[in-house]
C-alpha positions in Angstrom: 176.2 -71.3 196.8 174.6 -68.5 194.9 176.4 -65.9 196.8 180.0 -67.4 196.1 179.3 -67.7 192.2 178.3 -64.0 192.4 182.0 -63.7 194.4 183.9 -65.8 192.0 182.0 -63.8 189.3 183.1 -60.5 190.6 186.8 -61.7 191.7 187.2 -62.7 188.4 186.1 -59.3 186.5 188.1 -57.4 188.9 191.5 -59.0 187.1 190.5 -59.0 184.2 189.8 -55.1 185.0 193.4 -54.7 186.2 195.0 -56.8 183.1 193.2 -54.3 181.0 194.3 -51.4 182.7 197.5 -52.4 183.0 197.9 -53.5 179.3 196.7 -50.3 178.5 199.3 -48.3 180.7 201.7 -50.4 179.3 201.3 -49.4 175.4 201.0 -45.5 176.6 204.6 -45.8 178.0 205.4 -48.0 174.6 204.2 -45.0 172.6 205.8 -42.6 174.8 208.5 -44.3 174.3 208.5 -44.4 170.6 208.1 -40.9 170.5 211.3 -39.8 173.2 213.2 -41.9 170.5 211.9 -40.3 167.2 212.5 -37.0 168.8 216.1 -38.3 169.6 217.0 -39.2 166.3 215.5 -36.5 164.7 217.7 -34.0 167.1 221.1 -36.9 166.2 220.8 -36.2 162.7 220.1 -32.6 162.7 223.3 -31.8 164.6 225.4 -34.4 162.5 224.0 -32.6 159.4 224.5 -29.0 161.1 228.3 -30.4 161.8 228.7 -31.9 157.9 227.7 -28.5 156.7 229.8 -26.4 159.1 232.6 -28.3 158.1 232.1 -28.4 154.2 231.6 -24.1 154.9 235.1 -24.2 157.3 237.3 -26.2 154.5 236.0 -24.2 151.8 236.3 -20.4 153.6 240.2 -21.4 154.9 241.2 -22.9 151.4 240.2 -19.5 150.3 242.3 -18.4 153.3 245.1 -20.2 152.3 245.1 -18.9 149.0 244.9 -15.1 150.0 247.7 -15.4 152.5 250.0 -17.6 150.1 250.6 -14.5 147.6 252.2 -12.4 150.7 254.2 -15.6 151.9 255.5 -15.9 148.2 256.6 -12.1 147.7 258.3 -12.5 151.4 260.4 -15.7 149.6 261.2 -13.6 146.9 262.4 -10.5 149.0 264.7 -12.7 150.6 265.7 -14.6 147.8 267.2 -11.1 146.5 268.9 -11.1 149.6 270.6 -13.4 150.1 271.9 -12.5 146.3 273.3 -9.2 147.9 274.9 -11.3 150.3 276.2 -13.9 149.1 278.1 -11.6 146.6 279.7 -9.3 149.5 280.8 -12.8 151.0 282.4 -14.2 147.5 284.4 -10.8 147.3 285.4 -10.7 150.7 287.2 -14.1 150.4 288.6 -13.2 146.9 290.2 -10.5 148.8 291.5 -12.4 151.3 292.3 -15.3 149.4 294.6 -13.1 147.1 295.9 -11.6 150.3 297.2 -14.5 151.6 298.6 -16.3 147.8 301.3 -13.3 148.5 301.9 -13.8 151.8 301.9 -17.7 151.0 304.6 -17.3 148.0 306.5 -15.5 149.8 307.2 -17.2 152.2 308.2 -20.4 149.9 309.7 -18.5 147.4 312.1 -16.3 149.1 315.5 -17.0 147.8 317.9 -19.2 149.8 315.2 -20.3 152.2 315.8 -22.6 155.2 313.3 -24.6 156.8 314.6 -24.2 160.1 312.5 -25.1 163.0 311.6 -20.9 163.6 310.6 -20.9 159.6 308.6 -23.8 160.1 306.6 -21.8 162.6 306.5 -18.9 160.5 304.8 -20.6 158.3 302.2 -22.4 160.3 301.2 -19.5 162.1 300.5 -17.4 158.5 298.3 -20.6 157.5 296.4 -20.5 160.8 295.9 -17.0 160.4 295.0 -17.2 156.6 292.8 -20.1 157.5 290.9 -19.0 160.7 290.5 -15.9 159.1 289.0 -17.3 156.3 286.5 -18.7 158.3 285.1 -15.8 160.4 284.2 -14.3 157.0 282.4 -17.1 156.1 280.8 -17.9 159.5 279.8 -14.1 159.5 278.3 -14.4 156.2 276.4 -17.5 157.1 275.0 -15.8 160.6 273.9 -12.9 158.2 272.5 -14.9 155.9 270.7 -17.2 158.5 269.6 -13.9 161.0 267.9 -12.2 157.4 266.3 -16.0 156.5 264.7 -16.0 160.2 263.6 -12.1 159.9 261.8 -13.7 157.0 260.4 -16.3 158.9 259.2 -14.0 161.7 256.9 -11.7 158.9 255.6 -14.8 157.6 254.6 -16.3 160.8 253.2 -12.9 162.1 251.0 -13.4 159.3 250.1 -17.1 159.4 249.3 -16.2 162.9 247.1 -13.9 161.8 245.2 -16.7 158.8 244.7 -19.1 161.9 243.2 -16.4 164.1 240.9 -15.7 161.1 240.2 -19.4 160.4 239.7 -20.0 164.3 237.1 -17.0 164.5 235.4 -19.0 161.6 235.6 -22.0 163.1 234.1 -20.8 166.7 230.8 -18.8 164.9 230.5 -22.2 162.7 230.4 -24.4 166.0 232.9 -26.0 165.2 235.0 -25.6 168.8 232.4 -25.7 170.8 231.3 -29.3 173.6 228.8 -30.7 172.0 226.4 -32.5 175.3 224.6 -36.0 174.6 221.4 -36.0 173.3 220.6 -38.8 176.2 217.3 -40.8 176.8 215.5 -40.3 180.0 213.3 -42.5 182.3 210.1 -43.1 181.2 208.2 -44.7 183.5 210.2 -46.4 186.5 213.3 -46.9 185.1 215.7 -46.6 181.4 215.0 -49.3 179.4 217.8 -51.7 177.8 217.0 -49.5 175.0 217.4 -46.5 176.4 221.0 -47.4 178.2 222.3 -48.9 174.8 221.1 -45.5 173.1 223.0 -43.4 176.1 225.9 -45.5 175.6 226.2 -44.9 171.7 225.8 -41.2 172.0 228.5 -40.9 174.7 230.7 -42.4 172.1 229.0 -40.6 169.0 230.2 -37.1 170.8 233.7 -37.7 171.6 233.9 -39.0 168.1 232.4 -35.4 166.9 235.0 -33.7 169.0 237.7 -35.6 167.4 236.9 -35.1 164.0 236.3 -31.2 164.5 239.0 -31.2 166.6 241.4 -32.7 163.0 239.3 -30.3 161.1 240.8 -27.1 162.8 244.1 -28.6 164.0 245.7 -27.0 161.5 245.2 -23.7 162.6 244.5 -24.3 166.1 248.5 -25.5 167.1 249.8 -24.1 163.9 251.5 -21.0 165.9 253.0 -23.7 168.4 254.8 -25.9 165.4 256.4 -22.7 163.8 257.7 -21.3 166.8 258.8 -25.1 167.7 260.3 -25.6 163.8 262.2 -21.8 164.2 263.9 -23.1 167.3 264.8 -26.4 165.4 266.3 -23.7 162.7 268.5 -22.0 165.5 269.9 -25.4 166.7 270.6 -26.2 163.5 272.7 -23.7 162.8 274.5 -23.7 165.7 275.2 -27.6 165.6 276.3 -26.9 162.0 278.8 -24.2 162.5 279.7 -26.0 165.8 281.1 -28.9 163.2 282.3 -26.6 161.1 284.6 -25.0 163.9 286.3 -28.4 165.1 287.1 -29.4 161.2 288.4 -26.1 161.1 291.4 -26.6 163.1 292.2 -29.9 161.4 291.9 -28.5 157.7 294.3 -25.6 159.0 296.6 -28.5 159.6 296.2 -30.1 156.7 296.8 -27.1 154.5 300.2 -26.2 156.4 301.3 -30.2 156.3 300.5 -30.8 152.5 302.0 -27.4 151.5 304.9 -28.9 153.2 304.4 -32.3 151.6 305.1 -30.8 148.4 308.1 -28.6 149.4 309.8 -31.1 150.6 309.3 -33.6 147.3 310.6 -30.8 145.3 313.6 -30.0 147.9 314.0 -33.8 149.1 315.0 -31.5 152.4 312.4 -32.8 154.6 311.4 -36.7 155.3 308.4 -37.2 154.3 307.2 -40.1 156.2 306.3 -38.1 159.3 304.1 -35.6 157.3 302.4 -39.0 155.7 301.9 -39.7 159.7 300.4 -36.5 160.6 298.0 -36.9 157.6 296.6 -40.3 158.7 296.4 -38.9 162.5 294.4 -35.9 160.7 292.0 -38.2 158.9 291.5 -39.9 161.7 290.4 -37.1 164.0 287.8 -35.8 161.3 286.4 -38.7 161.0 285.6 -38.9 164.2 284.0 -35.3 164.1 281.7 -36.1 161.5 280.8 -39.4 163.5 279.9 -37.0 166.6 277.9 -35.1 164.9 275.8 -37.9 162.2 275.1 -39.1 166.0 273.5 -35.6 167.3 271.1 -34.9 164.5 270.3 -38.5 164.0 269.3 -38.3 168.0 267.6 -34.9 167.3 265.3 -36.4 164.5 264.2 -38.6 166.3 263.3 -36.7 169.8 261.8 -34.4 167.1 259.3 -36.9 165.7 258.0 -37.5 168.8 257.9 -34.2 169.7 255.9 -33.2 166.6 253.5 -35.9 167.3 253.0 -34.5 170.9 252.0 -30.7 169.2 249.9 -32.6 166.6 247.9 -34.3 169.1 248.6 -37.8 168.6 
């Protein structure tokens, strides 16, 4: 009976032994623990204040930036305001010449004495206003083109230089950290395993990173695709010049017709030679046909604005 008390007695200080030791193993992991985690977010908010204050230096440098390189974009502006002054005055004298060219040709051809508006004079006629007319507009065409080739010369210089500002900003954006993949500052096992803790924390810093590279990525997007839009908005220039002058070129043809058939409109009132019913006809066909130019064309650049929009967004990012 002694002998199992003395068992019972030692059985029973042997588990209270392991609850001890175990208890005690289990607040050094607890204080481990606590310590990985202080350490964490001690390292969390150094890098978010490191980021805050690279980005504060970043915004503040490139306003600077912008500032320095707008003075040079302005006096490029103003050398081809100047110009296009120069040009468009060698244009307006052009078609003052040929404008007063063709009032002689035009008057004479009305005003020569004992006229007949034979079928052959009628075709005099319209071939000197088609000639007059188309001639009219390669000089202003060819003063548009040169007015259009000297506005994207411009364009090049100023986007040799703003390529140049975003290289400068970028280089300033790279030594501030601000391009670089920033890695999770993650939790580690401890013990046997991660704690529920531990996986929540992993999980929140997973996101807490792609959020950082999101918001540095807006901070230098500017500069990052901002040679990519420019080259993308000079194309849009080129296509809008073309789809103008495109326009332009099919109205052309009906405002020759117009010209000749009005001019003879108002012959023919004064003469009472010609009916004038079938020149009302040819007016209505006329008005007709341009509107449905104009129509064409609403429909292509309303099209283009909108595959542009999206197309913006896709160089934008989002």
């Amino acid at each position: 009976m002694k002998n199992f008390c003395y068992l019972l007695c030692f059985s029973f200080s042997f588990v209270v032994s392991l609850d001890f030791a175990e208890a005690k193993e289990d607040k050094a992991l607890q204080q481990q623990r606590h310590t990985a985690q202080k350490e964490r977010q001690e390292k969390r908010n150094q890098r978010n204040q490191e980021i805050a204050d690279a980005t504060k230096v970043f915004r503040e440098m490139t306003r600077h930036l912008k500032n320095e390189y707008q003075a040079q974009l302005k006096d490029l502006d103003t050398e081809f305001e100047l110009t296009q002054v120069g040009l468009q005055a060698d244009r307006d004298a052009k078609i003052a010449n040929a404008e007063a060219e063709y009032q002689k040709k035009w008057s004479s051809l009305f005003m020569r004495p004992g006229k007949q508006w034979t079928p052959e004079a009628l075709k005099e006629v319209e071939k000197e206003a088609k000639a007059y007319s188309d001639e009219l507009f390669r000089l202003k065409k060819e003063a548009a083109e040169n007015a259009h080739n000297e506005k994207m010369a411009i364009e090049e210089q100023k986007h040799a230089l703003l390529k140049e500002r975003d290289k400068n900003a970028m280089d300033q954006a790279a030594s501030l950290g601000l391009t670089k993949d920033y890695q999770p500052i993650l939790a580690t096992a401890i013990g046997d395993e991660l704690t529920k803790s531990d996986n929540q924390w992993n999980e929140r810093e997973q996101k807490e990173v792609e959020k950082i590279q999101e918001r540095n990525l807006q901070t230098v997007s500017e500069f990052m695709i901002g040679e990519k839009l420019r080259e993308w908005e000079r194309r849009n220039m080129d296509e809008d010049f073309t789809l103008t002058w495109d326009e332009k070129s099919e109205l052309q043809k009906l405002v020759t017709q117009q010209t000749f058939f009005n001019t003879l409109l108002m012959q023919s009132a004064r003469e009472e030679k010609v009916g004038q019913q079938q020149f009302m006809d040819q007016f209505a066909e006329l008005g007709k046909e341009t509107k449905l130019i104009k129509i064409k064309y609403n429909q292509i650049r309303k099209t283009n604005e909108i595959k542009r929009r999206e197309e913006k967004k896709k160089l934008q990012g989002r």
